[in-house]
C-alpha positions as CSV (number, residue, x, y, z in Angstrom):
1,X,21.1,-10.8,-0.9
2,X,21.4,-7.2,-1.9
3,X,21.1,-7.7,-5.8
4,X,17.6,-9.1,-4.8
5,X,16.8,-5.5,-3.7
6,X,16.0,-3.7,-7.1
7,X,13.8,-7.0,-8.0
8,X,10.3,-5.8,-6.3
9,X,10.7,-2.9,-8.6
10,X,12.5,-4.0,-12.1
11,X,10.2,-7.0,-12.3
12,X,7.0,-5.3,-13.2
13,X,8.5,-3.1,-15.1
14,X,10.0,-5.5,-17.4
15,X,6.8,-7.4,-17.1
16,X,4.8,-4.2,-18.8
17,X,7.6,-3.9,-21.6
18,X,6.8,-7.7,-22.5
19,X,2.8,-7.8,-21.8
20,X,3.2,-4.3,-24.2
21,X,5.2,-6.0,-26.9
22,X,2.5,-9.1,-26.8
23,X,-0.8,-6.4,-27.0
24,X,-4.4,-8.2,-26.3
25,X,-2.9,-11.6,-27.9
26,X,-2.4,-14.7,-25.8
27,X,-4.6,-14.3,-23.0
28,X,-3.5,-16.9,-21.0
29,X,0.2,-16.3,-21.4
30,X,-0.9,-12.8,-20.4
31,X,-2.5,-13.9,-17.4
32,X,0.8,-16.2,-16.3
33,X,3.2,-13.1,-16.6
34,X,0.9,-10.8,-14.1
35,X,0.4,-13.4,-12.2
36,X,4.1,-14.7,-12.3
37,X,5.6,-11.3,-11.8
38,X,3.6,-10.9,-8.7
39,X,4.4,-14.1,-7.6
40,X,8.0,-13.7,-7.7
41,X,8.0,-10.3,-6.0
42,X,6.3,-11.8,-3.5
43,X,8.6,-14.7,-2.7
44,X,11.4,-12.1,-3.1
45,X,9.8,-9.7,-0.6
46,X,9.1,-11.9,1.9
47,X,13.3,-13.4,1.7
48,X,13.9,-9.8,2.4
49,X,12.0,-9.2,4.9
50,X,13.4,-12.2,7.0
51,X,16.9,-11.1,5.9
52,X,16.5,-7.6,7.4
53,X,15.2,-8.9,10.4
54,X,18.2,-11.0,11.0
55,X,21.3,-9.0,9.4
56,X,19.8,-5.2,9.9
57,X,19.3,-3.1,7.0
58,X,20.3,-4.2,3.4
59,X,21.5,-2.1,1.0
60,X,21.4,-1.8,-3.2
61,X,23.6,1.0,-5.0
62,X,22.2,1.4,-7.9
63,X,24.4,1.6,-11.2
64,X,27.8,1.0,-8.4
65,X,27.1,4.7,-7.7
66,X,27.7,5.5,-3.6
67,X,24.7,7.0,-1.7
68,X,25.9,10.6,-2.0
69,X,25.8,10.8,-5.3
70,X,23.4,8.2,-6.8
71,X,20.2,5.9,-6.0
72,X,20.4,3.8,-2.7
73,X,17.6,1.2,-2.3
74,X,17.2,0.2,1.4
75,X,15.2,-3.1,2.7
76,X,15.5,-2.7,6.1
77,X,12.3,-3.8,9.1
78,X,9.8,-1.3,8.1
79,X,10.2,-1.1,4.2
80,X,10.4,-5.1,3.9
81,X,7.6,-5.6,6.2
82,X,5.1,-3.3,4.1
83,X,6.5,-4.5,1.0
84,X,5.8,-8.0,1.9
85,X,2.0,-7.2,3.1
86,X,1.4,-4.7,-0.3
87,X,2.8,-8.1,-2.6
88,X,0.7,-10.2,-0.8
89,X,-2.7,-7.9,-1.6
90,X,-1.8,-7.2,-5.3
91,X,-1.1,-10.7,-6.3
92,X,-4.5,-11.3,-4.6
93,X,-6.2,-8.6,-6.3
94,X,-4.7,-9.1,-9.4
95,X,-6.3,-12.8,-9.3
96,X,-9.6,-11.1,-8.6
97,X,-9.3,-8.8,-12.2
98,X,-8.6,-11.5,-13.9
99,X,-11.3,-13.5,-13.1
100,X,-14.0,-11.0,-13.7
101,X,-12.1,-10.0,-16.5
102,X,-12.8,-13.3,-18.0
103,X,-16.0,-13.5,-16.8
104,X,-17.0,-10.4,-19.0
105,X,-15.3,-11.2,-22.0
106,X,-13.2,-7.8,-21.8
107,X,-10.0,-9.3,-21.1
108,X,-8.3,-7.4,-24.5
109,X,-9.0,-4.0,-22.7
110,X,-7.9,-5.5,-19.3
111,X,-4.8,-7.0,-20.7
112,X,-3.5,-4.6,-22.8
113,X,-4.8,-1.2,-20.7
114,X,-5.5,-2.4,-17.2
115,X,-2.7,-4.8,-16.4
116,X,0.1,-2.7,-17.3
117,X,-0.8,0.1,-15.6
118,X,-1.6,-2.1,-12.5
119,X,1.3,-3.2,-13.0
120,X,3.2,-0.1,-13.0
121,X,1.5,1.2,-10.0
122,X,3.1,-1.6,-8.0
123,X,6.4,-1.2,-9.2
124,X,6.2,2.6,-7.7
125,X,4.6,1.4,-4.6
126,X,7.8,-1.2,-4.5
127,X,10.5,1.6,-5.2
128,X,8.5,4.1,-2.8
129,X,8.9,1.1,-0.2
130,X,12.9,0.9,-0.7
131,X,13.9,4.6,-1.6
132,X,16.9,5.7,0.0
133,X,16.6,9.4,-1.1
134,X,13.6,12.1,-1.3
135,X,13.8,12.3,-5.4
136,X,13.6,8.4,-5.9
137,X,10.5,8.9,-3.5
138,X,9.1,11.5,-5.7
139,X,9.6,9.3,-9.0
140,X,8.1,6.2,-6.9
141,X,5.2,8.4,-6.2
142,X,5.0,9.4,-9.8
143,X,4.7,5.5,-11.3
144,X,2.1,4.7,-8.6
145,X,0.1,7.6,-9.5
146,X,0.8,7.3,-13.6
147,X,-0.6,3.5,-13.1
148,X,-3.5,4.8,-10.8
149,X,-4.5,7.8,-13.4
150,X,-5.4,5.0,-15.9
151,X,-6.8,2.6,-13.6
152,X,-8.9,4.8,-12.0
153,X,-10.5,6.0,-15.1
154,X,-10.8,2.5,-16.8
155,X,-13.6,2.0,-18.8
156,X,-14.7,6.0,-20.0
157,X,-17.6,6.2,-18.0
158,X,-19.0,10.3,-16.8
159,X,-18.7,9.4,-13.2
160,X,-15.1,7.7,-13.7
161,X,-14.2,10.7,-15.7
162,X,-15.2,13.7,-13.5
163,X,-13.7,11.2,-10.2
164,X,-10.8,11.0,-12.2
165,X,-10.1,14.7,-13.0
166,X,-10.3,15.4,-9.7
167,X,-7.8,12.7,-8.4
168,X,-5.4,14.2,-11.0
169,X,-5.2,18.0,-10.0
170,X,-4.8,16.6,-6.8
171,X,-2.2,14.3,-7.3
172,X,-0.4,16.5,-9.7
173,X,-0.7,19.8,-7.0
174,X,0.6,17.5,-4.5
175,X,3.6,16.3,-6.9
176,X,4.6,20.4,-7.5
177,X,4.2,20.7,-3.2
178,X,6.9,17.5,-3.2
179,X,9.3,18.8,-5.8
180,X,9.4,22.2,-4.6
181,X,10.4,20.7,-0.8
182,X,12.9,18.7,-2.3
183,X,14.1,21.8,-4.2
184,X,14.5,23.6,-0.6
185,X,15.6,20.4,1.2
186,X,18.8,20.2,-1.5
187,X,19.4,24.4,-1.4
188,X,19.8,23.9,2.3
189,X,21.8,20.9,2.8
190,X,22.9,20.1,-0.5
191,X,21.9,16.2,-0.5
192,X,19.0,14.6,-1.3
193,X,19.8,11.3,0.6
194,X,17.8,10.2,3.5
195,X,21.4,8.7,5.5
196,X,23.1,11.7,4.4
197,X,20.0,14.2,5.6
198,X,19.5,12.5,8.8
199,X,23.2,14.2,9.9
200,X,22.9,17.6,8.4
201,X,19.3,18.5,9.2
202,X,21.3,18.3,12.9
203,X,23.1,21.3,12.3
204,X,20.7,23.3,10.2
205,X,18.6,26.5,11.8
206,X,15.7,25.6,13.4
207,X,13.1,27.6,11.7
208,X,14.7,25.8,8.1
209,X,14.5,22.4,9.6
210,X,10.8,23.2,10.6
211,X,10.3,25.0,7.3
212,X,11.5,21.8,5.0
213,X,9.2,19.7,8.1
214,X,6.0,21.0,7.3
215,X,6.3,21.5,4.1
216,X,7.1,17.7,3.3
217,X,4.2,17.1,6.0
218,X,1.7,18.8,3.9
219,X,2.5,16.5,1.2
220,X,2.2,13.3,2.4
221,X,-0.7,14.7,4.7
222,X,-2.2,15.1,1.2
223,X,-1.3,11.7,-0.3
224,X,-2.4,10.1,3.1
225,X,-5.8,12.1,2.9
226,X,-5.5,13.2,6.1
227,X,-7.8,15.8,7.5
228,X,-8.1,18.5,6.2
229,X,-6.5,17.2,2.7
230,X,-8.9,14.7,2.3
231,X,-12.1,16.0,1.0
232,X,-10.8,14.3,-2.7
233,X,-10.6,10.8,-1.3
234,X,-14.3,10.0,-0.6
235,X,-15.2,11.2,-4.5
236,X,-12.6,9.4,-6.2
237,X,-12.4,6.0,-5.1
238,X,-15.6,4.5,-5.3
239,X,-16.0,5.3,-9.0
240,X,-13.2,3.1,-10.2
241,X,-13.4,-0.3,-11.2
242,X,-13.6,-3.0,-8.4
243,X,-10.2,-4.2,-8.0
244,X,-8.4,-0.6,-8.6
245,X,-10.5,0.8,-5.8
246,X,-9.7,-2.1,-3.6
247,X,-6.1,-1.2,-4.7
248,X,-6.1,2.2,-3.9
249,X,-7.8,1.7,-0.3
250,X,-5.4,-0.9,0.7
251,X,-2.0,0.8,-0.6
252,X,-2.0,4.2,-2.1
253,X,-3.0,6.4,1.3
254,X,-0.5,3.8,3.1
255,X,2.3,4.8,1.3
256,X,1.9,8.4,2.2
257,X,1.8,7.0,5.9
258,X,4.9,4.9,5.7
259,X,6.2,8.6,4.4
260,X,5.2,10.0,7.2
261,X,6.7,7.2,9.7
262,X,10.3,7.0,7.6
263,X,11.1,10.8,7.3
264,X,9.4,11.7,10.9
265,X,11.7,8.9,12.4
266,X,14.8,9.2,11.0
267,X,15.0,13.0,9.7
268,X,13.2,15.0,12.1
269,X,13.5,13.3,15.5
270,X,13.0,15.9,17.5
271,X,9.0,15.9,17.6
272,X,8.5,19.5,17.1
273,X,5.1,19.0,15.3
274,X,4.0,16.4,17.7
275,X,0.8,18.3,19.4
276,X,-0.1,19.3,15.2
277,X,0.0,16.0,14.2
278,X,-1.6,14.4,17.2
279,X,-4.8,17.1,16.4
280,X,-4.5,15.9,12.7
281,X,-4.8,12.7,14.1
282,X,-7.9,13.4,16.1
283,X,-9.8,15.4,13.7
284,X,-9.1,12.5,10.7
285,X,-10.5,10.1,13.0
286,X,-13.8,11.7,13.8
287,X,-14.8,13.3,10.5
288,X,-13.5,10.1,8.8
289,X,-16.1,8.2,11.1
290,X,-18.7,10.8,11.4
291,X,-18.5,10.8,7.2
292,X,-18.7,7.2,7.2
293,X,-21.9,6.9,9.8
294,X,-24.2,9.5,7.4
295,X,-23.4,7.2,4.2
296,X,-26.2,5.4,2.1
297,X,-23.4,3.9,0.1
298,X,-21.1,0.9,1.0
299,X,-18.3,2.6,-1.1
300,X,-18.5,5.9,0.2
301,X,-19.1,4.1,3.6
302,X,-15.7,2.2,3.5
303,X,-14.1,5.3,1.8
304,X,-14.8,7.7,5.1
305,X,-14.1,4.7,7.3
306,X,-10.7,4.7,5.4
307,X,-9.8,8.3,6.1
308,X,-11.0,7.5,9.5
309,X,-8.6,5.1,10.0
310,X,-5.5,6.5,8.7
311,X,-5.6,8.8,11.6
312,X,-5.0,5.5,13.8
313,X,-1.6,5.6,12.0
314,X,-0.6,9.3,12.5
315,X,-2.2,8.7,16.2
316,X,1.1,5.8,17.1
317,X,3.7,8.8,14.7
318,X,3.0,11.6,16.7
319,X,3.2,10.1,19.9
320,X,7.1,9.6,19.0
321,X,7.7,7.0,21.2
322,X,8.9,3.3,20.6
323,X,5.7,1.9,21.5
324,X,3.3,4.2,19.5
325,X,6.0,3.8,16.1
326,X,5.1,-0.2,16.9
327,X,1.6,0.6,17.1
328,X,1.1,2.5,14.0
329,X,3.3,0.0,11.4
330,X,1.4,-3.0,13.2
331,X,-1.8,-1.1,12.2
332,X,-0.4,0.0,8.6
333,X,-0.1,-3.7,7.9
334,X,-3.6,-5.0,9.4
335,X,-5.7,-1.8,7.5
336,X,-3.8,-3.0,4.2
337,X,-5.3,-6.2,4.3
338,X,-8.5,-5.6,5.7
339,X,-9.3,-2.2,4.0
340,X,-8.7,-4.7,0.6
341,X,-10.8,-7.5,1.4
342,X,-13.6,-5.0,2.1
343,X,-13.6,-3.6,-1.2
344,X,-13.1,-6.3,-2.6
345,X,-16.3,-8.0,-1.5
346,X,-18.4,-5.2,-2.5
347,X,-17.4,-5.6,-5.9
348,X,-18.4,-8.8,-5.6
349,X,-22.1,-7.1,-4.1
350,X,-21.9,-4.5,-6.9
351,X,-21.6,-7.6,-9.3
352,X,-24.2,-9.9,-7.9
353,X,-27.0,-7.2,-7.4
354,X,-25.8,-4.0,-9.8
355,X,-25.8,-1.8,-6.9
356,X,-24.0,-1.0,-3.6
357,X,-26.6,1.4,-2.5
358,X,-27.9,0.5,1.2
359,X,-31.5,1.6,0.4
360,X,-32.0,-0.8,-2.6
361,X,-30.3,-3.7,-0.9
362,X,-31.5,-6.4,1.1
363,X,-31.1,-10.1,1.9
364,X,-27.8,-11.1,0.7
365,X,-27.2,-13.2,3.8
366,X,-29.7,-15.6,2.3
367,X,-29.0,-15.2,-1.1
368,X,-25.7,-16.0,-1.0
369,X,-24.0,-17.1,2.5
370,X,-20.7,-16.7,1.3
371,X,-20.5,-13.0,0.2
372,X,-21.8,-12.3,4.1
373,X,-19.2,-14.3,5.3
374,X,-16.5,-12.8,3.3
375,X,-18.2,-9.4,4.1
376,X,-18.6,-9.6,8.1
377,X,-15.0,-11.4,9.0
378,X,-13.2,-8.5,8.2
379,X,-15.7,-5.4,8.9
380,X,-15.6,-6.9,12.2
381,X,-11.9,-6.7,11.9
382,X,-12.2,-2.9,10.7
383,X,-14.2,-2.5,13.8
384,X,-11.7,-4.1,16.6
385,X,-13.7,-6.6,18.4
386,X,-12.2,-8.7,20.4
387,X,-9.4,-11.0,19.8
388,X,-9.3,-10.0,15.7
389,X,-6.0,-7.9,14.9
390,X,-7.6,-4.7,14.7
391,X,-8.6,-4.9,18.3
392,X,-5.1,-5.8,19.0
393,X,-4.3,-2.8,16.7
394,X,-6.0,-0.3,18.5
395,X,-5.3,-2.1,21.7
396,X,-1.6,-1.4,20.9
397,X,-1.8,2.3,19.9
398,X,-4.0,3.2,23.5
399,X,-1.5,1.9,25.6
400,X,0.8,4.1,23.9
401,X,-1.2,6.9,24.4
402,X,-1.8,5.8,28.4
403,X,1.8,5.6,28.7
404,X,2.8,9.2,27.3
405,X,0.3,10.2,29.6
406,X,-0.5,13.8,28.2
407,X,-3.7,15.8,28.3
408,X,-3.7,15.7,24.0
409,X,-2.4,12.0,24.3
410,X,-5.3,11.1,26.2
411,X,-7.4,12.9,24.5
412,X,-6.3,10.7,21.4
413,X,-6.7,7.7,23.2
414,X,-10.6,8.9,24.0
415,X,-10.9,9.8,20.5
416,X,-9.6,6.2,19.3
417,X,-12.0,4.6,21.7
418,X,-15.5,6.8,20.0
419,X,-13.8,6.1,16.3
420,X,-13.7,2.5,17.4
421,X,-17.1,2.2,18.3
422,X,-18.8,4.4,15.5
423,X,-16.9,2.2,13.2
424,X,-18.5,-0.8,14.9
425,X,-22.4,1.2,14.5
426,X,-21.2,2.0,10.3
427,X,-20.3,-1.3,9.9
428,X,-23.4,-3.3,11.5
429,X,-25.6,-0.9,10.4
430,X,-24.8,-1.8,6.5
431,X,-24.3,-5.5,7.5
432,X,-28.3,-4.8,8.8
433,X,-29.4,-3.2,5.6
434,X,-27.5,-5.0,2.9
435,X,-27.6,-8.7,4.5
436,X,-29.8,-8.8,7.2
437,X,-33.1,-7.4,6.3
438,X,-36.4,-8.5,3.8
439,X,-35.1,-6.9,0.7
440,X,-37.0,-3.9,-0.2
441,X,-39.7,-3.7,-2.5
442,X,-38.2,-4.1,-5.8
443,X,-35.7,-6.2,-5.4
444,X,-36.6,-9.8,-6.2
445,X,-35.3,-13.3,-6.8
446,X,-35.6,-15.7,-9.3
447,X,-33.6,-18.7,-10.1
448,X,-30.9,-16.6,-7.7
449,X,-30.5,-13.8,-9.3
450,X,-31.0,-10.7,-8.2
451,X,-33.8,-8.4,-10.3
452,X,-33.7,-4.8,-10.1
453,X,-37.0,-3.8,-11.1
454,X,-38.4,-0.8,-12.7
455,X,-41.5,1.0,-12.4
456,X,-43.2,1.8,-16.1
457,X,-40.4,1.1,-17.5
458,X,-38.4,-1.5,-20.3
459,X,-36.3,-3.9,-19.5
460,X,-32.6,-5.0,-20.7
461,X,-30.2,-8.0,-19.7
462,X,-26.7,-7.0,-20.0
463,X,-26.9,-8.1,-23.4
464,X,-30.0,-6.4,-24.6
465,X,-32.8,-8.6,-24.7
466,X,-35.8,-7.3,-22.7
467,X,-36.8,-9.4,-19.5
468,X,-39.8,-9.3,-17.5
469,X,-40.7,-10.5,-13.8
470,X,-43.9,-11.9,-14.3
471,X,-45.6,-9.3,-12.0
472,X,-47.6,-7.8,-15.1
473,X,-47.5,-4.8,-17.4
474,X,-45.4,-2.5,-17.0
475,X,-43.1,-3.6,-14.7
476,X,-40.3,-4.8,-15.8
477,X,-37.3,-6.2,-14.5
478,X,-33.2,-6.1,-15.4
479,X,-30.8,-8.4,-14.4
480,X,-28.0,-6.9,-13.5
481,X,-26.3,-9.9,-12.8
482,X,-26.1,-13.8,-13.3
483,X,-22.6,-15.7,-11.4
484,X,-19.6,-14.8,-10.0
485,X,-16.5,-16.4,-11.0
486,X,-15.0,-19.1,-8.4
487,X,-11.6,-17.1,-8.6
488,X,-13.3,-14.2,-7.4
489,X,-14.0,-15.8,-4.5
490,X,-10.8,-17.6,-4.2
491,X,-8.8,-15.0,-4.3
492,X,-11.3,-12.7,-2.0
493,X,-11.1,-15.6,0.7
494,X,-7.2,-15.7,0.5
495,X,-6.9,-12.0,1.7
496,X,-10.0,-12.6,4.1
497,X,-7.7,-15.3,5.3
498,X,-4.3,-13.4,5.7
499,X,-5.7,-10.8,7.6
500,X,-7.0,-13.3,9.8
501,X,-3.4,-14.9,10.2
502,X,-2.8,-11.5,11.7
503,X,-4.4,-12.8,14.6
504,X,-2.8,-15.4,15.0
505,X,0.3,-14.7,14.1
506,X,-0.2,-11.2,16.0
507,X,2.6,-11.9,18.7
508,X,5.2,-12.3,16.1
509,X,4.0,-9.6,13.7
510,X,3.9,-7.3,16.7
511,X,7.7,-8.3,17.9
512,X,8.8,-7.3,14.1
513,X,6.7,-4.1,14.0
514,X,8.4,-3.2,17.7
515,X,11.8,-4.3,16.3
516,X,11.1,-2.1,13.2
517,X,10.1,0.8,15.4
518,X,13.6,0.8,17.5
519,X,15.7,0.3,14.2
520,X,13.9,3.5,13.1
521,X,14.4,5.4,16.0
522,X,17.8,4.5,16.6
523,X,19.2,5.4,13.6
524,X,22.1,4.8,13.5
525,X,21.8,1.5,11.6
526,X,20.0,2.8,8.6
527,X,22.5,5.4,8.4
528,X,25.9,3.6,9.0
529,X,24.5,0.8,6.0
530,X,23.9,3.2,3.7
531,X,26.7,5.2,4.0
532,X,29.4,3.0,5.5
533,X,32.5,4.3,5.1
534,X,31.2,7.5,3.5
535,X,30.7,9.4,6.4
């Protein structure tokens, strides 16, 4: 079982090399390796994640070197468990690009730029999943931010550009913050290991231990966007192509969260940062939600209701209990496939209309049934009303609070509750605008397309050709779009679907996510596998 391990990572790796060697030739063959290589690792995940479960952590030494000296991938609860949800959204997402890939006729670019660096995004998410030590997380980090450099700047555009430039310095500041803590963490305990660092962090100073702390804190704070590090988050996302920014919402802040839970867990136990990261917390839940309430935009709306909800996460870490870890990887996995989904069906708005501005839409309940449905399953989801997982969610993560029973803990917990319910006014407010409501003036529809019209001015189809309404001179009318593919849909509906089976399947999922929780706590486990008799 432990040679299947390296797979989630090796696989797309090997994949790139090969769709590389091939270039923009052989579309479909293309197509079958993404989709094939994503496959697999999804199959393979999801046998690891039940092995785990059942036998306790699993360990891969990579090259035959032990853990003190070389690379130690670990599958235990919490790694398998997100790895099995992130496999899940990529392969559905990768379905998605595809399809409108095709549907555009661009699928040279896509194949020979955009799949490989998708591709070698997941492959860091995947070894940032199993990394046993701090630099293997670092070089995870790096592949999953290599990949998202090029996907988020895909096509050249001035606005994908400046987003992108902006992303960068952050990611790369962040990357120096990481190397220089795992510069200190090694000068003071002379391991990078996370089995091997769990032992001697006991018997280092305290003001060292704090120092290495907060300085690996304000690194995955960063990564995580939470407040105040995540002014960058709001600017950058919604300027990327549909399926990247669906990407990036449902994984890349996650991973800096499952940071967050594995080195809070099992290196610094002792909760000395607890009241800071419960005021984190806070504050990323109401300027998230505040943020996301004064948006025009259904991008930059789900964008701020992302950093929103990420403090629901850090909320269940800081409370550094059983039942608030449980809480906040039972949330991780929910907001992966709901935060998706969301995106997701906006670029299928964005498509259908050539816009995902709330004051020039209108209508699209009527105009096409589907998209609304797609749309208002999981923003009701994103909300928490009743008996969808992220009610169950949240549900979890305030009893937590009730039960540490602390003035900050309860104030969390009535912070959680006004997030909740601002989310529920964002979200229903753009369902009212976007589906609900006559289209504005402007918008109209013939033959079921949308037409953006245009005021004195000349119109274009996508392919140049001048096109006119029929509501006389000088106005004149572009049609930003015609179909979407059925794939686009397919695949949308699939991870509409899966978040749902959250719902259903939410007793189980949370028994696993309060199983994971007590491994981490413990231990002892995580440690004794990957050292063994090393100790």
């Amino acid at each position: 079982m432990e040679a299947l391990i390296p797979v989630p990572v090796v696989l797309p790796l090997l994949a790139v090399g090969l769709k590389l060697a091939i270039g923009s030739r052989l579309r479909k063959l293309q197509a079958l390796i993404s989709v094939g290589t994503l496959a697999v690792v999804l199959v393979v995940s999801l046998i690891l994640m039940f092995a785990a479960d059942q036998d306790g952590p699993l360990v891969a030494h990579v090259g035959g070197w032990s853990a003190q000296i070389g690379i130690a991938l670990v599958a235990d609860r919490l790694s398998t468990l997100m790895l099995a949800v992130s496999s899940a959204v990529t392969l559905c997402v990768m379905i998605y690009s595809l399809s409108q890939s095709w549907a555009d006729q661009d699928y040279k670019a896509s194949l020979s730029i955009f799949h490989p660096a998708y591709l070698i995004m997941v492959a860091g998410v995947s070894d940032a999943f199993l990394s046993g030590d701090l630099f293997n997380l670092f070089v995870g980090f790096e592949m999953l931010l290599g990949g998202s450099y090029v996907l988020l700047t895909f096509g050249g555009t001035e606005s994908r550009i400046r987003a992108g430039a902006t992303y960068t310095v952050v990611g790369l500041t962040s990357s120096l913050l990481f190397l220089v803590a795992i510069a200190v963490t090694y000068g003071a305990t002379g391991t990078v290991s996370m089995a091997q660092l769990a032992e001697r962090f006991a018997v280092l100073p305290d003001h060292v231990r704090l120092l290495i702390e907060l300085m690996l804190l304000l690194v995955f704070a960063v990564k995580a966007a939470i407040f105040p590090m995540s002014a960058w988050l709001p600017d950058s996302y919604p300027t990327a192509p549909a399926p990247a920014t669906a990407l990036f919402a449902g994984l890349l802040t996650k991973v800096g969260v499952y940071s967050i839970i594995r080195l809070e867990a099992l290196l610094f136990p002792w909760g000395p940062v607890s009241n800071l990261l419960m005021w984190a917390a806070l504050l990323t839940m109401l300027v998230g939600v505040l943020g996301a309430v004064a948006q025009s935009d259904i991008k930059r709306m789900l964008s701020f209701t992302l950093v929103s909800h990420i403090g629901y996460m850090v909320f269940g870490v800081a409370l550094f209990s059983a039942q608030g870890m449980a809480g906040a990887i039972f949330y991780v996995a929910h907001h992966i496939t709901v935060q998706t989904s969301l995106f997701l069906v906006t670029g299928m708005i964005e498509r259908r209309t050539g816009t995902t501005s709330l004051d020039r839409l209108g209508g699209l309940a009527k105009l096409s049934p589907i998209i609304a449905v797609l749309f208002f399953v999981p923003a009701m989801n994103l909300a928490g009303i009743p008996p969808l997982s992220g009610f169950l969610g949240k549900l979890g993560l305030i009893q937590a609070g009730v039960a540490d029973g602390s003035p900050m803990a309860m104030t969390l917990v009535a912070g959680g509750l006004v997030t909740s319910l601002l989310t529920l006014y964002a979200v229903a407010t753009t369902w009212n605008k976007a589906f609900w409501r006559v289209p504005p003036e402007g918008m109209v529809t013939e033959g079921g397309t949308v037409l953006e019209t245009q005021e004195n001015g000349d119109g274009e189809d996508p392919k140049g050709a001048p096109v006119t309404n029929g509501k006389g001179k000088g106005n004149e009318a572009i049609v930003t779009s015609v179909t979407l593919p059925k794939l686009m849909f397919a695949s949308t509906a699939a991870l509409v679907a899966l978040a749902l089976s959250f719902t259903v399947l939410a007793g189980p999922l949370h028994a696993l996510s309060e199983r994971a929780a007590e491994e981490l706590l413990a231990r002892e486990p995580y440690i004794s596998a990957v050292l063994g008799g090393g100790r």
